[in-house]
C-alpha positions as CSV (number, residue, x, y, z in Angstrom):
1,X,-23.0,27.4,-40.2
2,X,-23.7,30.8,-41.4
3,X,-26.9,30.4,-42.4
4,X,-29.7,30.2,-39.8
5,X,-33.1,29.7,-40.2
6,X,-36.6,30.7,-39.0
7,X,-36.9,29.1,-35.3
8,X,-40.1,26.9,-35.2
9,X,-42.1,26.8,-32.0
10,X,-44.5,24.5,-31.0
11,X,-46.8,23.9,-28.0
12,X,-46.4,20.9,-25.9
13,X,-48.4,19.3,-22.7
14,X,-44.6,19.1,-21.1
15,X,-42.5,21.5,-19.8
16,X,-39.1,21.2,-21.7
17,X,-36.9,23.3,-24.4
18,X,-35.4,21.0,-27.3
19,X,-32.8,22.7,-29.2
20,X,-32.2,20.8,-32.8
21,X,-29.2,21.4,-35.4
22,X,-27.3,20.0,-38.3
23,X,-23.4,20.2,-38.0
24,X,-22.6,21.7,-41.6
25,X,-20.0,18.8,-42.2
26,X,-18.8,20.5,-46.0
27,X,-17.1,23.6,-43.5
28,X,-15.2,20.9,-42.0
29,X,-14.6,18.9,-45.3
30,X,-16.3,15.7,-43.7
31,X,-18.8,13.4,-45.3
32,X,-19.7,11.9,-42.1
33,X,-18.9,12.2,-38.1
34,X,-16.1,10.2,-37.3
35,X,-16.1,8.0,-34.4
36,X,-14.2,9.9,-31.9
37,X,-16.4,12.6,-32.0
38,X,-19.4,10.5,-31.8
39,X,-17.3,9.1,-28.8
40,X,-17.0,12.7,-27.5
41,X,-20.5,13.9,-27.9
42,X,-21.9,10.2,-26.1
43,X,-19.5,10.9,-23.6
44,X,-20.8,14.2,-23.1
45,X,-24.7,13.2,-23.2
46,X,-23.9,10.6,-20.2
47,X,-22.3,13.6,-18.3
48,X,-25.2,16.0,-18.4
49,X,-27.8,12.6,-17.5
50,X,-25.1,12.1,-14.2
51,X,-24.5,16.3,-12.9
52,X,-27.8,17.0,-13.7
53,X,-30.7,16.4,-11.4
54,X,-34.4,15.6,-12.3
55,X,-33.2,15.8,-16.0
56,X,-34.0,13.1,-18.2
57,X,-31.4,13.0,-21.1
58,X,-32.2,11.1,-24.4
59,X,-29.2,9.7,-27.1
60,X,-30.6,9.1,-30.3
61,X,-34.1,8.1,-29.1
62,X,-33.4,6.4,-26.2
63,X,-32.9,7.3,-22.9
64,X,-29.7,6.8,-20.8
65,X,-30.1,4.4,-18.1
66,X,-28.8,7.3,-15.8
67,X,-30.7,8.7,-13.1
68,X,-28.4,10.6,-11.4
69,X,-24.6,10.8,-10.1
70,X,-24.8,7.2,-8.1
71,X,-25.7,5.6,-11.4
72,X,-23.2,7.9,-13.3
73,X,-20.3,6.7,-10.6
74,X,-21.7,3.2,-10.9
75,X,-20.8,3.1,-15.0
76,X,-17.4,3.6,-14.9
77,X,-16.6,1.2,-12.3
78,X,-18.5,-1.5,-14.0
79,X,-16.7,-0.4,-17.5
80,X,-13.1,-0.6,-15.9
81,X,-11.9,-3.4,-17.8
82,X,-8.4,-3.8,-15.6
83,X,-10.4,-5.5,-12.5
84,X,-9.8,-9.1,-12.7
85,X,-10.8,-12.1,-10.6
86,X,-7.5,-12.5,-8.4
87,X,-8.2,-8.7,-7.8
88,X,-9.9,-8.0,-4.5
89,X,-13.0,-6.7,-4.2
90,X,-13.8,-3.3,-4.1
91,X,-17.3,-1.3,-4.1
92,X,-18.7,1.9,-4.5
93,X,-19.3,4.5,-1.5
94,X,-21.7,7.4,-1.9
95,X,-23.1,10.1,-0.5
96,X,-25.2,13.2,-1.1
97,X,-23.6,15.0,1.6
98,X,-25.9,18.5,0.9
99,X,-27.9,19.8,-1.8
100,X,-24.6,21.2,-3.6
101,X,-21.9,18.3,-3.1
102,X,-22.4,14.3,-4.3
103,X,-19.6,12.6,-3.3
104,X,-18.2,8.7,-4.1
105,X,-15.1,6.5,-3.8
106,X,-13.8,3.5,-4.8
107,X,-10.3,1.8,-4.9
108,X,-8.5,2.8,-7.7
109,X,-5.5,-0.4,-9.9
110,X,-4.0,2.7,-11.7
111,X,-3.1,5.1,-9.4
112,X,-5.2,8.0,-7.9
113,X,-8.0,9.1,-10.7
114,X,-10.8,11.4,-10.5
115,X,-14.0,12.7,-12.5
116,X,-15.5,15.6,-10.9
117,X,-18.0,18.5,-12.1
118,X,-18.6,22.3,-10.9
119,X,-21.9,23.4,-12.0
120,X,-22.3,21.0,-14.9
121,X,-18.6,21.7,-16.2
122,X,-16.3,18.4,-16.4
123,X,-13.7,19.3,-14.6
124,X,-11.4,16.7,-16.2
125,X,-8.4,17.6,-14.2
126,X,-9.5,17.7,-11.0
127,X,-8.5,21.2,-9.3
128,X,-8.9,22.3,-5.5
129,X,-12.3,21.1,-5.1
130,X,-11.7,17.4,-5.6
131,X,-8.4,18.3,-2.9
132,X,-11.0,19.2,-0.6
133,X,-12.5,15.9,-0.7
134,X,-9.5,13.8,-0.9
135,X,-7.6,15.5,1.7
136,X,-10.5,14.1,4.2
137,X,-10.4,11.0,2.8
138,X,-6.9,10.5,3.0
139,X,-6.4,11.7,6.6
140,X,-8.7,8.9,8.2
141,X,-7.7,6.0,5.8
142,X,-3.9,6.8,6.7
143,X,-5.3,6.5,10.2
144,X,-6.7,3.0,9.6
145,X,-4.3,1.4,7.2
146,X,-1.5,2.6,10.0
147,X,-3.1,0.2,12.5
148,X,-3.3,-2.6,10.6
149,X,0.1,-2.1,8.7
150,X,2.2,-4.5,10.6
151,X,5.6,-5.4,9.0
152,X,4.8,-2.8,6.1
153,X,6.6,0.1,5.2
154,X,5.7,3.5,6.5
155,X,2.8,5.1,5.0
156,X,2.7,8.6,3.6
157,X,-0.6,10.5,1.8
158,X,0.3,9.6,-1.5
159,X,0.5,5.9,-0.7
160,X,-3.1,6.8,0.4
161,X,-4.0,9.2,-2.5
162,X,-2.5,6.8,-5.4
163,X,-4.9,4.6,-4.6
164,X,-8.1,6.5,-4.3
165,X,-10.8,6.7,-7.2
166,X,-12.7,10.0,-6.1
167,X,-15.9,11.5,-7.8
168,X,-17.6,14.4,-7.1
169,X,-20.0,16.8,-8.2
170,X,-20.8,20.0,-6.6
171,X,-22.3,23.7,-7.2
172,X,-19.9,26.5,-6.2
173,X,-20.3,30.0,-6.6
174,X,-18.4,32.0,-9.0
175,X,-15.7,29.4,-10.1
176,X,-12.5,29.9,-11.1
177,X,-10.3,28.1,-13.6
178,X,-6.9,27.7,-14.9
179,X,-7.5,28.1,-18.8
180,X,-10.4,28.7,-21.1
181,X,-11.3,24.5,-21.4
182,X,-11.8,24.9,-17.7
183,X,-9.8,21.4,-16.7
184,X,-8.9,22.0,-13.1
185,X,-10.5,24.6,-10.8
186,X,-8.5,27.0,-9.0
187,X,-11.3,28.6,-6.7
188,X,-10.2,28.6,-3.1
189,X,-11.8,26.2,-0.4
190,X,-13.1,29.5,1.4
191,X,-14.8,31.0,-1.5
192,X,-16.6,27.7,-2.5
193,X,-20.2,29.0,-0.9
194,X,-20.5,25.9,0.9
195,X,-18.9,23.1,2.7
196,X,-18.8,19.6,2.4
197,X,-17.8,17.5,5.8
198,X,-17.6,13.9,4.7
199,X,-19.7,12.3,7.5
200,X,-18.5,9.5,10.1
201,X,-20.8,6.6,8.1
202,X,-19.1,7.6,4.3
203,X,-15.8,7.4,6.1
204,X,-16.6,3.7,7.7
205,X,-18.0,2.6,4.5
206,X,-14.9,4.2,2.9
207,X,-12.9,2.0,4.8
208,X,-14.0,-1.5,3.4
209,X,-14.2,-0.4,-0.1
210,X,-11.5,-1.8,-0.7
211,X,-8.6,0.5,-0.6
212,X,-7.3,0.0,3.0
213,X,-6.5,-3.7,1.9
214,X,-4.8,-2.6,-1.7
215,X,-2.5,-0.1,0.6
216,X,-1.7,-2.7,3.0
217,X,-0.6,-5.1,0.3
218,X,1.5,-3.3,-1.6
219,X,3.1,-2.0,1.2
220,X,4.0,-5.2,2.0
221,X,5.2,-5.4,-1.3
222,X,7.7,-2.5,-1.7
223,X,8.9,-3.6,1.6
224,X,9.9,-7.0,0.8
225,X,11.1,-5.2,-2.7
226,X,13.3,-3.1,-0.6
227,X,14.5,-6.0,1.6
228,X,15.6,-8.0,-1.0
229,X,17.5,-4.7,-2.6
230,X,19.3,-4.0,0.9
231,X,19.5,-7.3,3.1
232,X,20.6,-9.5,-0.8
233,X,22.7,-12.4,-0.5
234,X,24.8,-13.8,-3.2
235,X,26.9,-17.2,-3.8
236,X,30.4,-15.3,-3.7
237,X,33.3,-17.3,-2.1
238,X,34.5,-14.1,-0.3
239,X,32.6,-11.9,2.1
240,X,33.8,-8.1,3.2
241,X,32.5,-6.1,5.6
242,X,31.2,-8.2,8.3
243,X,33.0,-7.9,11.4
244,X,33.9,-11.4,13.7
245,X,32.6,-13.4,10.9
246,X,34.9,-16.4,10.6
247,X,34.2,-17.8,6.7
248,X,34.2,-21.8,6.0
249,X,37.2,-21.8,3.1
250,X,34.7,-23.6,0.9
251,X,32.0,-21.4,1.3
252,X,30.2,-20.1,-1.4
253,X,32.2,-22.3,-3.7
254,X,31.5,-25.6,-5.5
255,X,31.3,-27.3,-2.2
256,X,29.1,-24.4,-0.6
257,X,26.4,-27.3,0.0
258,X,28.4,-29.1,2.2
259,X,30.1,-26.6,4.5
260,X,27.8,-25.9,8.0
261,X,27.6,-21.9,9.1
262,X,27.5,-21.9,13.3
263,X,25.8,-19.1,14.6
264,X,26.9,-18.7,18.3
265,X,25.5,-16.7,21.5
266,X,27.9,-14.2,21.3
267,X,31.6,-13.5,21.2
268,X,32.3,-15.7,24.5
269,X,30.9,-19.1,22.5
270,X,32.6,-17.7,19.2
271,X,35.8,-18.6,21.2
272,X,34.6,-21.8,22.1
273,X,33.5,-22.6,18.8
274,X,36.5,-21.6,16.8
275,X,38.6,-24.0,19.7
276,X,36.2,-27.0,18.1
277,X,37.0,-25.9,14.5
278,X,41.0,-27.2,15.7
279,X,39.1,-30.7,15.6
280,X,36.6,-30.6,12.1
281,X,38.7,-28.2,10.3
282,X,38.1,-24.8,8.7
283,X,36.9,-25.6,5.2
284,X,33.5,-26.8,6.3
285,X,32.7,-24.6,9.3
286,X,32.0,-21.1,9.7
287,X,31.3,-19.0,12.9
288,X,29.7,-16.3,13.0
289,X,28.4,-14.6,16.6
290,X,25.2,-13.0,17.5
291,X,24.8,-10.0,19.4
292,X,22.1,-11.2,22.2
293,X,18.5,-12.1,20.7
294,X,17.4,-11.7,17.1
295,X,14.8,-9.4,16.4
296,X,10.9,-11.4,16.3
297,X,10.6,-10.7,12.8
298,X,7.0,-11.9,12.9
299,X,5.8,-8.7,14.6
300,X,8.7,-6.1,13.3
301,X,7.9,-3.2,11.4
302,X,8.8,-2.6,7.8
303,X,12.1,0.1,9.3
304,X,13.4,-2.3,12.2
305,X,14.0,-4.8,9.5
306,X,15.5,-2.8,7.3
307,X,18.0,-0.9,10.1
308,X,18.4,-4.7,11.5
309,X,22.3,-5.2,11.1
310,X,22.2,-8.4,12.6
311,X,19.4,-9.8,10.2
312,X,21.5,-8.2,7.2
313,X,24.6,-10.1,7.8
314,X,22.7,-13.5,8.5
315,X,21.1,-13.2,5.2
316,X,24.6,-12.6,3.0
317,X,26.5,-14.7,5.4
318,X,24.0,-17.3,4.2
319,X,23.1,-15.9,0.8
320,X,19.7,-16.1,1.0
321,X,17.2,-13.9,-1.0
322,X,13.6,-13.2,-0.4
323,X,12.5,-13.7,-3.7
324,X,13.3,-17.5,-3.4
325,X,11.8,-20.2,-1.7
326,X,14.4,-23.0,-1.2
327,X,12.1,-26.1,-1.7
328,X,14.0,-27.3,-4.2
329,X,18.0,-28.7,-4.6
330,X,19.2,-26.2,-7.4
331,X,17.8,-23.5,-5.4
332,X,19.7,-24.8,-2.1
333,X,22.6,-25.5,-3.8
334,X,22.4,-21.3,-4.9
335,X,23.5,-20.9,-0.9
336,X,26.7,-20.0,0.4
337,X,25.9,-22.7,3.3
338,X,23.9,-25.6,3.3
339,X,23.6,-25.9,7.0
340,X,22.7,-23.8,10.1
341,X,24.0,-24.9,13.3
342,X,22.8,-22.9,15.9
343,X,25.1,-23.0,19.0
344,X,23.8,-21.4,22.5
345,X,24.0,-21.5,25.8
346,X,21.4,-24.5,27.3
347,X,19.8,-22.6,29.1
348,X,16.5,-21.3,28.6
349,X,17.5,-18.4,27.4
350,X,19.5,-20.1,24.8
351,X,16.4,-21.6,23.9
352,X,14.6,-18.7,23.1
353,X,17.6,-17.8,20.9
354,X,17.2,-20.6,18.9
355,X,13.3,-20.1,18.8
356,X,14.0,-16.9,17.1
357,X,16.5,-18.0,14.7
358,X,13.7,-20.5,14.2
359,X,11.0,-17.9,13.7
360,X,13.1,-15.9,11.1
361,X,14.2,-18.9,8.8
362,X,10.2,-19.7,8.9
363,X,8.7,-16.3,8.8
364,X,10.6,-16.0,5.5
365,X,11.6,-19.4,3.8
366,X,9.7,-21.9,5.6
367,X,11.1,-24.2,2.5
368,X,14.2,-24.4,4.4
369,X,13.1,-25.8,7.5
370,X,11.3,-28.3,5.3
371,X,15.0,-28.9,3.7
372,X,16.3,-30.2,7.0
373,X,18.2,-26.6,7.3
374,X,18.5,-26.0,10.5
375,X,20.4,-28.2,13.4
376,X,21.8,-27.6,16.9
377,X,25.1,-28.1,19.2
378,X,23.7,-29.1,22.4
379,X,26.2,-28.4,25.8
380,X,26.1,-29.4,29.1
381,X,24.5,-27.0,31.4
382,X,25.4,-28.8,34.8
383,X,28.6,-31.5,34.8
384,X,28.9,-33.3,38.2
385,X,32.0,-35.1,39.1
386,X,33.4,-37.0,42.1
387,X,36.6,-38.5,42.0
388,X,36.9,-39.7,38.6
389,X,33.4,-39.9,37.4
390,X,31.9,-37.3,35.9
391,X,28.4,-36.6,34.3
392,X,26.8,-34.3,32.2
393,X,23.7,-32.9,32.1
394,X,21.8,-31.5,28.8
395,X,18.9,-29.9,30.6
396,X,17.7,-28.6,34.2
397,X,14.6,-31.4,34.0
398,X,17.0,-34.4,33.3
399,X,19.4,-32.7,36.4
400,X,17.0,-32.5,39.1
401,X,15.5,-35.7,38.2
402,X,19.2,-37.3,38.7
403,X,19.5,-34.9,42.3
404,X,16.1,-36.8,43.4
405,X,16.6,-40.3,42.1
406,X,20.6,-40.3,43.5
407,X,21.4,-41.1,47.3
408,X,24.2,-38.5,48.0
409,X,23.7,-36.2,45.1
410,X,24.7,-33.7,47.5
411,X,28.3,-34.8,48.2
412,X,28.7,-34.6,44.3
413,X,30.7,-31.5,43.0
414,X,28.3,-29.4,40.7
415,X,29.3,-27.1,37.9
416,X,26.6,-24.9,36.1
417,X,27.7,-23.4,33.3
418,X,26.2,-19.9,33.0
419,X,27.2,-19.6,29.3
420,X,29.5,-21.5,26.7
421,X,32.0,-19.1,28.0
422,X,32.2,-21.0,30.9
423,X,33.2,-24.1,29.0
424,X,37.5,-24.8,28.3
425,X,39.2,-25.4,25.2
426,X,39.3,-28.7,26.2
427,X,36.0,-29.2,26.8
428,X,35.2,-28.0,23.1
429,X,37.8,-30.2,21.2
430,X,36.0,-33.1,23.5
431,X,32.3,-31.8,22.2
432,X,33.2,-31.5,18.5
433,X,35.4,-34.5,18.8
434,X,31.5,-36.4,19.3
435,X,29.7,-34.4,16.8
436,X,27.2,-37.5,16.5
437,X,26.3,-37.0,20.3
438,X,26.0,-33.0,20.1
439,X,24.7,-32.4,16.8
440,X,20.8,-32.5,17.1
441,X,19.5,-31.7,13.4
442,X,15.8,-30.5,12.9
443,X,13.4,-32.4,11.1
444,X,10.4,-31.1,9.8
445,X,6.9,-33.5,10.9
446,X,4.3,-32.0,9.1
447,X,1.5,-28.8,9.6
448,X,1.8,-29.5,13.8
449,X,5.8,-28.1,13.5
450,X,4.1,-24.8,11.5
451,X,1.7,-24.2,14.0
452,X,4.0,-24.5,17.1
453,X,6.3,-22.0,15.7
454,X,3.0,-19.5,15.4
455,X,1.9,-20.0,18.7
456,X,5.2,-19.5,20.0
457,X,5.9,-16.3,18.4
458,X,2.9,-14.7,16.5
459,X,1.0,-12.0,18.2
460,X,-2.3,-13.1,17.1
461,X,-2.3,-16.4,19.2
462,X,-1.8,-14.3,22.5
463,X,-5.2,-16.2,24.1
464,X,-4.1,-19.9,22.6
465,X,-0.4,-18.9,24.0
466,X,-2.0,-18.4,27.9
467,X,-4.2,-21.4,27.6
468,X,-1.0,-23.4,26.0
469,X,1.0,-22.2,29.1
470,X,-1.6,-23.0,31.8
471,X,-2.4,-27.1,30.3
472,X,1.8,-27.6,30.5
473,X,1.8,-26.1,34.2
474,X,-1.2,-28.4,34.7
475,X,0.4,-31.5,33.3
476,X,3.7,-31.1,35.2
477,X,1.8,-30.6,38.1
478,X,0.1,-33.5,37.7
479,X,3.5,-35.8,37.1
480,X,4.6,-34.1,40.4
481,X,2.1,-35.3,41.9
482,X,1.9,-38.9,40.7
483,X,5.6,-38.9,41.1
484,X,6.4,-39.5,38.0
485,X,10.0,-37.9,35.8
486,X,9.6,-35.5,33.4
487,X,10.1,-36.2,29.7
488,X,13.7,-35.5,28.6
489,X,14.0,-34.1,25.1
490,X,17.9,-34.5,24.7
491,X,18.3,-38.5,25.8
492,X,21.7,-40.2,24.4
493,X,19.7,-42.4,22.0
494,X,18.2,-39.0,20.2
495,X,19.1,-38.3,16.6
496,X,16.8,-35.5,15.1
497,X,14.1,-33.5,16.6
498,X,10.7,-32.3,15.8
499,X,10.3,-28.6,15.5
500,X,6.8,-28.6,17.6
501,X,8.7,-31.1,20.4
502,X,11.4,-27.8,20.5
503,X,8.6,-25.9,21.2
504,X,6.1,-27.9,23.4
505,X,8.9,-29.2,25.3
506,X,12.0,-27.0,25.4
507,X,11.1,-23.3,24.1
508,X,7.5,-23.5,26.8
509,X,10.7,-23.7,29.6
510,X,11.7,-20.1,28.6
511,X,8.2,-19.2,28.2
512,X,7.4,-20.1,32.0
513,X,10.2,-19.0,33.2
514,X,10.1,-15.5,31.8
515,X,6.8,-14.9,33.6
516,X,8.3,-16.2,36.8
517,X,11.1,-13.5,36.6
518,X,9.0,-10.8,35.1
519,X,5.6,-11.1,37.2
520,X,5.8,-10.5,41.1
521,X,4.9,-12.9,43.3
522,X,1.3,-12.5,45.3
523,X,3.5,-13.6,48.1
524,X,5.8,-11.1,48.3
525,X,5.9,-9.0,45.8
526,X,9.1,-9.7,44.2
527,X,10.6,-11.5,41.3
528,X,13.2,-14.5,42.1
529,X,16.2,-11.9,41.1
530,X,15.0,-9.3,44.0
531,X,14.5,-12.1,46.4
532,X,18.0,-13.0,46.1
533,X,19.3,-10.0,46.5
534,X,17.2,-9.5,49.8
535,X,18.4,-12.5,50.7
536,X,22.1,-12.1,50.3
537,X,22.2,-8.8,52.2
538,X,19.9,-10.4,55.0
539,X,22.6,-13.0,55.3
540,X,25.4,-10.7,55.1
541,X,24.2,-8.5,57.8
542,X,26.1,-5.7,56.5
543,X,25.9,-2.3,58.6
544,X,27.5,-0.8,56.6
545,X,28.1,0.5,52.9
546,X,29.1,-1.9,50.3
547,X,29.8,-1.9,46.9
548,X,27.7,-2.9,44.1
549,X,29.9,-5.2,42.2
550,X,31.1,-6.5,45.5
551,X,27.0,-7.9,46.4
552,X,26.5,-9.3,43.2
553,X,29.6,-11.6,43.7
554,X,28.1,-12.6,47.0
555,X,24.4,-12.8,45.6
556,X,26.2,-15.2,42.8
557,X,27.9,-17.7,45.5
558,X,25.0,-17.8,48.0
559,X,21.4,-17.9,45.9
560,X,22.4,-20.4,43.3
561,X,22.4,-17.4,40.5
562,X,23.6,-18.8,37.8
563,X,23.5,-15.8,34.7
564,X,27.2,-14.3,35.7
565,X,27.8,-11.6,37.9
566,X,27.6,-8.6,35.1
567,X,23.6,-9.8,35.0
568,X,23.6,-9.7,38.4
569,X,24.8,-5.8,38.7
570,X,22.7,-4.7,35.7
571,X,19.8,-6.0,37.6
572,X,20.6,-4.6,40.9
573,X,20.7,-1.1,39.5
574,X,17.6,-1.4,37.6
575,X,15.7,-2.4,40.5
């Protein structure tokens, strides 16, 4: 190395300057190049070929197959050994934005990564020019994978960033860098000599590359991870910490498989249900009450589940985990219950309470409702008596068929029961006392019972939802018409039900009649609850000042309104 010798020129019909030399391998105590610094020097040949335009580089007599920093980009996705065929797809976006800045991107399976140049220099730890491209890039694919994260956790830049494979190469003037090996570039954005705004085609291509969808995923990833850390249940006989739950004694022991959780609608049917418990006993029944409707986990983001304290008690009541699937015996028998009885009010309401309870089970371990999980306690929502006869009625279709069909109905004392509130102790020693009659257990009928829950309660069948709505208003129509009764879901001789006949024929009730009360009429103008308020005071002829609590009383015994009185004055000052 410290011997040089005489340079020898020679003419050539090309333009071009070849440099030649010898490595004096003695001085280094080598006998040959080893094969990391062959590695190093190849490495360093494709380099020059990719940052350097309209220069043809050659490797030991033959020329790299690189034309320019596309084909350069192109290599290293092709060499990444780590994509396999379950992988999604992913592709390469470039663009050279100006004469000073090539920019590409792909989706990245170990975290964020980068190879990046400034004037011909490998920047091989990125520095604040490869920033200045990211920071565009990550701003607009936040903005995107935020739309379409639905149920995910929340997204931050780094979810973005970590999954980002950035390359750029770019002339600046008068870099800077943080060492002598020049690894990351500390130059700032305003002294670069240029700018480089990524345009609105490389950012629409950016977004089907392929890292949108890798975000998405595992964000739905880490969140189930999460829920299964926070909302875990366990086979433990005894639970703490969960206020107005009433445990079966057997629960979560041997005899765990046997014992039946009841979920009530609310505290008022709690009561009612613990009265019942007098006539099956207490080692096979728990209660446990709801707090109004559970949360449509279908369409919940990733931070409503998780803060969801009714959701988190159901699933350690239960001791479910969302790592299992529950298709099998050994896994149901890892439950602190092996039944859900689901006990609401009969009215349409109710209904939709069960649909959600429904929804969540499915959502989440549809094996269970293949298991024959889930069951109901069905109550009488209208009772008429006269003298010593007495009937009861399981649904408003099957009553007002009976008020049509029956000469005199009207001379017949009715009782609606707004709630299971409504019902006595007696009355619920008399409905567990016929557990055969008011037990109505699910049963699982194939694909059909799947796709009724997701048209009930998934947000993407909003259009088959309208036209599913409009063909049941047509049919019923049509019955009117032709006289004939409407089909009753809950006869005497019923002993299991579908899930898609819950929905088609019971849940669709609610469905109607929450448009009803929540769209104004082209008549009028009002919904049903403000028309019978308008009707009360026209009836009242009041002239003077009354009290609110004292009009819903009166709206309650003159309009037929049949949700309780502290509805009533909730409504009245909302409206």
């Amino acid at each position: 190395m410290g011997t040089s010798g005489k340079a020898k020129v020679t003419s050539s019909s090309s333009d071009f300057t070849k440099v030649t030399f010898k490595p004096d391998l003695a001085k280094f105590k080598m006998t040959h190049l080893d094969s990391d610094t062959v590695a190093l020097m190849t490495r360093r040949a494709y380099d020059i070929a990719g940052c350097t335009k309209g220069v043809a580089v050659h490797l030991n007599g033959t020329r790299l197959p690189v034309k320019g920093f596309k084909d350069y980009v192109e290599l290293y996705v092709k060499g990444d050994q780590s994509q396999t065929e379950e992988e999604m797809p992913r592709k390469v976006v470039y663009d050279a934005v100006n004469p000073r800045w090539e920019v590409a991107v792909t989706a990245s399976n170990h975290g964020f990564q980068q190879a990046s140049f400034v004037n011909s220099i490998a920047t091989t730890k990125g520095g604040t020019h490869v920033n200045y491209i990211v920071d565009q890039l990550v701003s607009k694919l936040l903005e995107a994978a935020k739309k379409k994260n639905k149920g995910g956790m929340d997204l931050k830049p780094f979810h973005i960033k970590g999954h980002l494979w950035v390359f750029v190469n770019c002339l600046v003037e008068n870099p800077t860098f943080d060492s002598q090996t020049k690894e990351t570039m500390t130059l700032k954005v305003k002294s670069f000599g240029s700018t480089c705004p990524l345009s609105e085609k490389f950012i629409k291509q950016a977004l089907s590359c392929g890292v949108v969808e890798r975000v998405l995923s595992w964000a739905r990833v880490k969140s189930q991870d999460k829920l299964a850390q926070k909302q875990k249940g366990s086979k433990q006989n005894k639970l703490r910490g969960i206020p107005k739950l009433d445990d079966a004694n057997d629960a979560g022991g041997r005899n765990s498989h046997e014992c039946t959780l009841i979920l009530t609608e609310g505290d008022s049917a709690k009561t009612l249900a613990v009265s019942g418990l007098g006539v099956v006993g207490r080692d096979h029944y728990g209660v446990f009450p709801l707090r109004g409707k559970l949360l449509n986990v279908r369409e919940a983001s990733h931070n409503q589940l998780m803060n969801n304290e009714e959701i988190t008690n159901i699933v350690k009541i239960l001791g479910l985990h969302y790592t299992k699937k529950y298709t099998d015996g050994p896994e149901l028998r890892s439950l602190r219950y092996g039944k859900l009885l689901i006990m609401t009010d009969q009215d349409q309401d109710g209904s939709h309470i069960k649909g959600l309870i429904i929804n969540f089970l499915h959502h989440n371990w549809p094996g269970l409702l293949r298991q024959s999980f889930i069951q109901q306690f069905i109550t009488p929502i209208v009772k008429v008596s006269k003298g010593s006869r007495a009937i009861s009625f399981f649904s408003l279709p099957e009553f007002e068929q009976w008020k049509c069909s029956t000469e005199g109905a009207h001379t017949w004392k009715v009782k609606y029961y707004k709630g299971l509130g409504t019902s006595t102790g007696k009355e619920a020693k008399e409905y567990f006392s016929d557990m055969e009659r008011h037990r109505i257990p699910f049963k699982y009928s194939g694909a059909n019972d799947d796709d009724a829950i997701l048209l009930a309660f998934s947000k993407k069948c909003v259009e088959r939802r309208k036209e599913w709505l409009t063909q049941w208003l047509e049919h019923r129509r049509e019955q009117r018409d032709q006289g004939l009764d409407e089909s009753l879901l809950y006869a005497e001789q019923m002993d299991h039900i579908s899930y898609s006949d819950f929905v088609n024929k019971e849940l669709i009730l609610f469905s109607n009649m929450d448009n009803e009360r929540s769209i104004p009429s082209s008549v009028d103008g009002l919904k049903p609850g403000q028309r019978k308020v308008l009707f009360t005071c026209f009836k009242r002829n009041d002239k003077r000042e009354i009290k609110v609590a004292q009009l819903a009383g009166s709206v309650a015994e003159h309009s037929a309104y049949h949700h309780g009185e502290v509805c009533r004055v909730i409504y009245m000052y909302l409206y």
